[in-house]
N, C-alpha and C positions, 0 to 999 in steps of 0.2 A: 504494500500500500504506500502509495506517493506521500502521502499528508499524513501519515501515523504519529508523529510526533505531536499534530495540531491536537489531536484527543486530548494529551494530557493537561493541555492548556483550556480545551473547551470540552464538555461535558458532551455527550452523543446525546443525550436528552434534549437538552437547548440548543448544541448545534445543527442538528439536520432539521428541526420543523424551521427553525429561524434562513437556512438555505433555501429549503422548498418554500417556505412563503417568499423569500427573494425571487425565486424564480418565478412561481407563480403570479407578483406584481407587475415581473419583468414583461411577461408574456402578454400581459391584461394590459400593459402599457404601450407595447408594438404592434397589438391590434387593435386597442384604440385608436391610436394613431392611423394607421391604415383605413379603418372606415371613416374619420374624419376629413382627411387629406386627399383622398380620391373623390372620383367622381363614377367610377364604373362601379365600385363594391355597392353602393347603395341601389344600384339600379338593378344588379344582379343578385340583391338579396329580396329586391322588391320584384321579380319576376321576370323584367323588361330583357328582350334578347342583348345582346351585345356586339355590336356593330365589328365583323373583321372582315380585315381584307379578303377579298375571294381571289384565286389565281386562276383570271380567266384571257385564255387566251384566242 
């Protein structure tokens, strides 16, 4: 284990919920972002097709 030594410093009790809730905010923060910042996710959650290029020749 790479980090073995961080145990003795931080308790497994309070270090993995406190990483998994890091993570979990992280996640909830770059898909907020995502649906805010675009303009295709909200149409493609609302059902609307979404316009691509066709390769017509």
């Amino acid at each position: 284990m790479i980090y073995g030594k961080m145990w003795t410093v931080v308790k497994p009790t309070v270090g993995v919920p406190i990483l998994l809730g890091a993570v979990a905010v992280g996640s909830f923060a770059v898909h907020l972002a995502i649906t805010t910042h675009t303009t295709w996710v909200s149409k493609f959650l609302n059902g609307e097709p979404i316009n691509t290029a066709s390769a017509s020749s």
